[in-house]
C-alpha positions as CSV (number, residue, x, y, z in Angstrom):
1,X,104.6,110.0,118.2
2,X,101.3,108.1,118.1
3,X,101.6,106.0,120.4
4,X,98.8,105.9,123.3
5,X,98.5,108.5,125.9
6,X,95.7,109.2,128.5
7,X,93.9,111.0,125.9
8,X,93.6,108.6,123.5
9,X,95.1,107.7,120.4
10,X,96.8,110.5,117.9
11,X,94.0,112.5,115.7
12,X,94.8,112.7,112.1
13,X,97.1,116.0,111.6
14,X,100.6,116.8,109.5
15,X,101.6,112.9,110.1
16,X,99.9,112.4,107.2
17,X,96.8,110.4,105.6
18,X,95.4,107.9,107.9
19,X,95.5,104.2,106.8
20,X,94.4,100.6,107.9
21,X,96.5,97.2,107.2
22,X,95.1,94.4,107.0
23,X,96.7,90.8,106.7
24,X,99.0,88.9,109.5
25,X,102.3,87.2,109.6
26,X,105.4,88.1,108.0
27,X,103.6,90.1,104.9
28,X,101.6,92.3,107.1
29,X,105.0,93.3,109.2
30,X,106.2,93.8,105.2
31,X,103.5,96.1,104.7
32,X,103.6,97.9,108.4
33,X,107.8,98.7,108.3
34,X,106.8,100.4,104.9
35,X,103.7,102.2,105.8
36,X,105.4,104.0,108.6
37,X,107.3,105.7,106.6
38,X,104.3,107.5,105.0
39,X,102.0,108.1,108.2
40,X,101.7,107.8,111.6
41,X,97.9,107.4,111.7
42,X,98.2,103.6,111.1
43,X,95.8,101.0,112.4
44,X,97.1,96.8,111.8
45,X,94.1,94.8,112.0
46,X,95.4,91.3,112.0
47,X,94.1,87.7,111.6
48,X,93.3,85.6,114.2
49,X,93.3,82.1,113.2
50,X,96.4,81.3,113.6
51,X,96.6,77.1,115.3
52,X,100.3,76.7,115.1
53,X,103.8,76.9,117.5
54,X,103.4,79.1,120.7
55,X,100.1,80.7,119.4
56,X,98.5,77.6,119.0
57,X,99.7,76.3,122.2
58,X,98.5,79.7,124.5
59,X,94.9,79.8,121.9
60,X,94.4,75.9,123.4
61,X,95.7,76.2,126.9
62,X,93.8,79.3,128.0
63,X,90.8,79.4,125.3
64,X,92.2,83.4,124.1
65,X,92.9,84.7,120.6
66,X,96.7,83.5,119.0
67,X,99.3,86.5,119.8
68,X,101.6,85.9,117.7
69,X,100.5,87.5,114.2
70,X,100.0,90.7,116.9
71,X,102.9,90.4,118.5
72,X,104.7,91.0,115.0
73,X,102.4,93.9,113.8
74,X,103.3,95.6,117.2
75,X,106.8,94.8,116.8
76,X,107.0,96.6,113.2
77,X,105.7,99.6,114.5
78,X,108.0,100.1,117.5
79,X,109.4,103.3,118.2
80,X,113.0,103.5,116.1
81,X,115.3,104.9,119.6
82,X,117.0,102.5,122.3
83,X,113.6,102.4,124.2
84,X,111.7,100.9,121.4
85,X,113.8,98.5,119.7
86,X,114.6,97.0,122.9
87,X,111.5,96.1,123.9
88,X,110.7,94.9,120.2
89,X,113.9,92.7,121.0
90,X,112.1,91.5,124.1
91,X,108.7,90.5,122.2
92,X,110.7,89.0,119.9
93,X,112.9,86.8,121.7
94,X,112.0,83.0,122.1
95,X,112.6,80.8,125.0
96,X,115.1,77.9,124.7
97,X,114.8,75.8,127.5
98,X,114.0,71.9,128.2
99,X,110.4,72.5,129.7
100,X,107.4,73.9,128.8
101,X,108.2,77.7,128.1
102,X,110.6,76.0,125.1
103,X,109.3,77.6,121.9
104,X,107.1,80.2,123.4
105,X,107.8,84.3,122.4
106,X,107.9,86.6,125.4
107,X,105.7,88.6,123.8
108,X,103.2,86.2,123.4
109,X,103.5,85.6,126.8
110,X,103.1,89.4,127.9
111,X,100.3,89.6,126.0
112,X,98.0,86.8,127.5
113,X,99.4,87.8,130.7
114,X,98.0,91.4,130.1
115,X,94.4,89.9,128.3
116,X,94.0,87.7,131.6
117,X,94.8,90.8,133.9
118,X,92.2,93.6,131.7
119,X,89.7,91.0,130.2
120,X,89.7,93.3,126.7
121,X,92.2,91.9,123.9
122,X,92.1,95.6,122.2
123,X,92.9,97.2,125.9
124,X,95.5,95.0,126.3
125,X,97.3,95.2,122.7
126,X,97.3,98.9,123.5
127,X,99.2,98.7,126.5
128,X,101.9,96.9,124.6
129,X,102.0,99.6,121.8
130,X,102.5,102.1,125.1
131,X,105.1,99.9,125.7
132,X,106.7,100.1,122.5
133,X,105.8,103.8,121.8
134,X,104.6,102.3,118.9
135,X,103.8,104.5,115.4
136,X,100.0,103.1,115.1
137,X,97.5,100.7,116.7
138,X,97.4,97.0,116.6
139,X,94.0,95.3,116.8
140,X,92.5,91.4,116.1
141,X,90.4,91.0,113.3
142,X,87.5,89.4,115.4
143,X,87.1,89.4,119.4
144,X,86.9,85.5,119.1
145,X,89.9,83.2,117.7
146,X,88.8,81.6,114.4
147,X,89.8,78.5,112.6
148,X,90.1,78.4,108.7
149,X,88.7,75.3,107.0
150,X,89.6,74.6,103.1
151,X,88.5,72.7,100.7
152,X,91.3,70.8,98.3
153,X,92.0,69.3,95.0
154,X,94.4,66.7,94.6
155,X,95.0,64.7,91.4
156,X,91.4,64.9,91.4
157,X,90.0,64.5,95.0
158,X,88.2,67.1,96.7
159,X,89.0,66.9,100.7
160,X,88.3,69.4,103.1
161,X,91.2,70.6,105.8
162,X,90.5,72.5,108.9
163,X,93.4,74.6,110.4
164,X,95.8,77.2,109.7
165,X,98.4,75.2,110.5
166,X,96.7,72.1,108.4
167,X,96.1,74.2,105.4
168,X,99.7,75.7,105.5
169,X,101.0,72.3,104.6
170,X,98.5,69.7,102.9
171,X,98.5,68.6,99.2
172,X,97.5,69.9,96.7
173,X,95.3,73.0,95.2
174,X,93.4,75.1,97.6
175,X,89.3,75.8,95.6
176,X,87.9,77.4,98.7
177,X,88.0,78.6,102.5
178,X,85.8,79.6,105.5
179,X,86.1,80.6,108.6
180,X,84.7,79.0,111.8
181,X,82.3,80.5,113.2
182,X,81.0,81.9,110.1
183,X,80.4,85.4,111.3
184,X,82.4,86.3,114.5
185,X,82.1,90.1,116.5
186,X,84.3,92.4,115.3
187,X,85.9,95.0,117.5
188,X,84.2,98.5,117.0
189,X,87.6,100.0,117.0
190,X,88.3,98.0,113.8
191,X,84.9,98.9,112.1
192,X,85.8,102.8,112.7
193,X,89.4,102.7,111.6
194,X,87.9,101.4,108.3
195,X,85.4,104.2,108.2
196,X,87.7,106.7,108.9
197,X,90.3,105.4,106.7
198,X,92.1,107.6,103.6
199,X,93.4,104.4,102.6
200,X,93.1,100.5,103.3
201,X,95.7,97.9,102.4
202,X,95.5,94.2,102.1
203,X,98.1,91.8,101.7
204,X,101.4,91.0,101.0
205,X,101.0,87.6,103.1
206,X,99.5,84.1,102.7
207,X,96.9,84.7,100.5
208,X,94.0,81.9,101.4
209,X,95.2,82.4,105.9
210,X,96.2,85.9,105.8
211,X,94.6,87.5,103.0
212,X,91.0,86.8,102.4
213,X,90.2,85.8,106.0
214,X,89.4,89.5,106.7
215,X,86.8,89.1,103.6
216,X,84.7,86.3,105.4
217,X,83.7,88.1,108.5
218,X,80.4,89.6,108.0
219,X,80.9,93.1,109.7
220,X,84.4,93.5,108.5
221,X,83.3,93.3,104.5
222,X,80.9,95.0,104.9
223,X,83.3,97.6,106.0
224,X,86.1,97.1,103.4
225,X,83.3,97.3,101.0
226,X,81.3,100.9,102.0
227,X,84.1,102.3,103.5
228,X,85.1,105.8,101.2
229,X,88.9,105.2,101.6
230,X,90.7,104.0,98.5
231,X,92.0,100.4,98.8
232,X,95.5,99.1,97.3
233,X,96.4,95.6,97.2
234,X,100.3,94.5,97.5
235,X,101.0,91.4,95.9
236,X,103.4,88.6,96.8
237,X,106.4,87.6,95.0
238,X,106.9,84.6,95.2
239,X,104.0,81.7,95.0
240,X,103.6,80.2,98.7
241,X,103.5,76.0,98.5
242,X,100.8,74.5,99.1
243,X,98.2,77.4,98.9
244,X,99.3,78.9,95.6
245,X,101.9,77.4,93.8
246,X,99.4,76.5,90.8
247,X,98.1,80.6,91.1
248,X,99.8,83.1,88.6
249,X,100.0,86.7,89.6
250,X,96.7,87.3,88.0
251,X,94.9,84.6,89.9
252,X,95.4,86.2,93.0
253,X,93.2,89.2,92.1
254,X,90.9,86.9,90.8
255,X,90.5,84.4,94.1
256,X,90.2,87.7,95.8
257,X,87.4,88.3,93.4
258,X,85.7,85.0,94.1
259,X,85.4,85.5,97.4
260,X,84.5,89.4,97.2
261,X,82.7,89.7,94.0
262,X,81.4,93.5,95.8
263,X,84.7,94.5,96.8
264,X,86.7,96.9,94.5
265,X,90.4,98.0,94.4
266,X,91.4,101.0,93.5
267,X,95.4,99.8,92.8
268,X,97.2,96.7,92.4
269,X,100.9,96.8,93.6
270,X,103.0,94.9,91.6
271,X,107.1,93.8,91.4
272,X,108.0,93.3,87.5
273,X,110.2,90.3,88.4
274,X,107.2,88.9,90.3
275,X,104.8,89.4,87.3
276,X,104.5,86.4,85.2
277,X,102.1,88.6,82.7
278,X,101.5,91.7,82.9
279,X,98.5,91.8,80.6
280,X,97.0,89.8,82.2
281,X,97.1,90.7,85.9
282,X,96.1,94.2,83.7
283,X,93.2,92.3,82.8
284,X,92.3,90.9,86.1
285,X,93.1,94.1,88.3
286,X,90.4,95.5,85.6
287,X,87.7,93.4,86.9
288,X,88.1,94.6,90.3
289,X,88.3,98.6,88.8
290,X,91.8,99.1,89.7
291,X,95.1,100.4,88.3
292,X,98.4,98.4,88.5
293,X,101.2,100.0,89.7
294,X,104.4,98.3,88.9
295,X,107.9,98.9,91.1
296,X,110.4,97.0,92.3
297,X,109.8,96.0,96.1
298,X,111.8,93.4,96.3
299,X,114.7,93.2,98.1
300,X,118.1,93.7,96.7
301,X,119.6,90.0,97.6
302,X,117.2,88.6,95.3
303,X,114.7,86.9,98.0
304,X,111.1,87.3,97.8
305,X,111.1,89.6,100.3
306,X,109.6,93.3,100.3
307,X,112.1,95.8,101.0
308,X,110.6,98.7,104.0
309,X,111.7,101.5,101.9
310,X,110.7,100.5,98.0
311,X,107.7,99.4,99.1
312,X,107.1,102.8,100.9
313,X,108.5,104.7,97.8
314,X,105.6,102.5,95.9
315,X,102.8,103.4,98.2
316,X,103.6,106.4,98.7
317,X,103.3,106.9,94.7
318,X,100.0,105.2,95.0
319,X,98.3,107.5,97.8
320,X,99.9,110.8,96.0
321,X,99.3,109.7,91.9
322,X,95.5,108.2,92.4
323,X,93.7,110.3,90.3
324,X,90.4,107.8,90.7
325,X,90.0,107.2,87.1
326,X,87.8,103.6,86.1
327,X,87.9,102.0,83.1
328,X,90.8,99.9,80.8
329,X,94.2,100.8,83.7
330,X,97.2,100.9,82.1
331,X,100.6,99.6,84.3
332,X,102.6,102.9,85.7
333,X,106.4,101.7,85.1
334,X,109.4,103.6,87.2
């Protein structure tokens, strides 16, 4: 187990190469239920900006960072025996009731409850992951909660939207996002998890509130960007309303691009039935110096959903096959 003890957290040792997740929501859980069975040296370091349901409501009401995207990461890595998957039942659950607890996860309530009691959002996230016996560390992106702000096109009108929640839903194409404040702290522990890293993953997840969030904050691209580890990229398979549905598979390496033009990849994870041209996302992935690795992730009822175990079987190819070759990648088919 890896979970925290009264020494600290679990070195790196024979549970294998130590990697760092980055991303929030639903595709970051994707990515965490896979990664765990690779390695339990994993770190989640999740965004923050989340303005929305219960999150939004605790962020407002007690000025602290949204708990929800953590809540999930912590949830993913919960020990697999009665213990754990209890407890991840209990984080999980929602309250239906005609007050003012309707709507709100007990786990986002433990987990202000525990940051008002220590005063320290990472001291408190680890306690949950005690709680749990969790297989890895769960930690915010920044100490502060952030708000996204993005700039539009519609039918030829540029407008600007600020909000997680805001963005998620307005019209038309998204050019363009920041984060408010422009360069927020970043928790050390974050900074060395990166450094020590044999491997950092971004995405699945909502690519312009999930994604490149963690490539706006000062100190943490810095990070991505020197750190030694190798870096893989999971792409999504399906286009998300809203933020991408005007994107092709390539154009997500490229937004990346735009707003990291110093950040290379190393491999570009990609399903076939998700892949509307595979030359092209060739082409793209090339710009960033990586490989693409093709498999099918997707889950066997046909819903754009990553399945735990393929997309372990995928990254797990990745880490053991990188041979760390640049120039012209060609796609590695099953």
């Amino acid at each position: 187990m890896s979970y925290l003890d009264a020494e600290g957290w679990a070195q790196r040792g024979e549970t294998g190469q130590e990697v760092v997740a980055l991303g929030g929501g639903h595709g970051l859980s994707a990515t965490l239920r896979a990664l765990r069975h690779i390695t339990h040296v994993l770190t989640a370091v999740v965004t923050v900006a989340d303005d929305g349901g219960s999150s939004g409501r605790l962020r407002s009401e007690m000025d602290i960072l949204p708990p929800g995207d953590l809540r999930m990461a912590l949830a993913s890595l919960c020990e697999e025996t009665e213990w754990g998957l209890t407890w991840r039942d209990v984080l999980q659950t929602r309250l239906r009731t005609s007050g003012a607890l309707d709507g709100h996860a007990l786990g986002n309530l433990l987990i202000a409850g525990l940051w008002q009691l220590l005063g320290d959002p990472v001291e408190g996230l680890d306690w949950v992951a005690r709680l749990l016996r969790a297989q890895g560390r769960v930690l915010p992106m920044a100490s502060v909660p952030l708000d996204i702000e993005a700039e539009l096109e519609d039918e030829g009108r540029v407008y600007t939207v600020r909000g997680q929640a805001e963005v998620a839903v307005a019209r038309g194409t998204v050019r363009h996002v920041r984060l408010i404040p422009e360069n927020p702290p970043v928790p050390a522990a974050v900074l060395e998890a990166i450094g020590r890293a044999d491997w950092v993953v971004l995405g699945p997840g909502s690519w312009y509130t999930s994604v490149i969030p963690h490539l706006l904050v000062a100190d943490l691209h810095r990070a991505l960007v020197t750190t030694d580890a190798h870096r893989a990229l999971v792409l999504n398979l399906a286009r998300q309303r809203g933020e991408t549905d005007a994107m092709t598979t390539a154009d997500h390496v490229r937004v990346l691009r735009e707003h990291a033009p110093d950040l290379k990849l190393d491999v570009v994870v990609a399903d076939p039935t998700a892949t509307d041209d595979i030359d092209d996302l060739i082409d793209a992935a090339q710009q960033v110096g990586a490989r693409v690795l093709l498999r099918q992730v997707r889950t066997g009822d046909g819903q754009p959903h990553h399945d735990p175990l393929r997309l372990a079987a995928a990254l797990r190819d990745a880490f053991d096959g990188f041979l760390g070759e640049v120039g012209r990648p060609e796609p590695w088919l099953a």
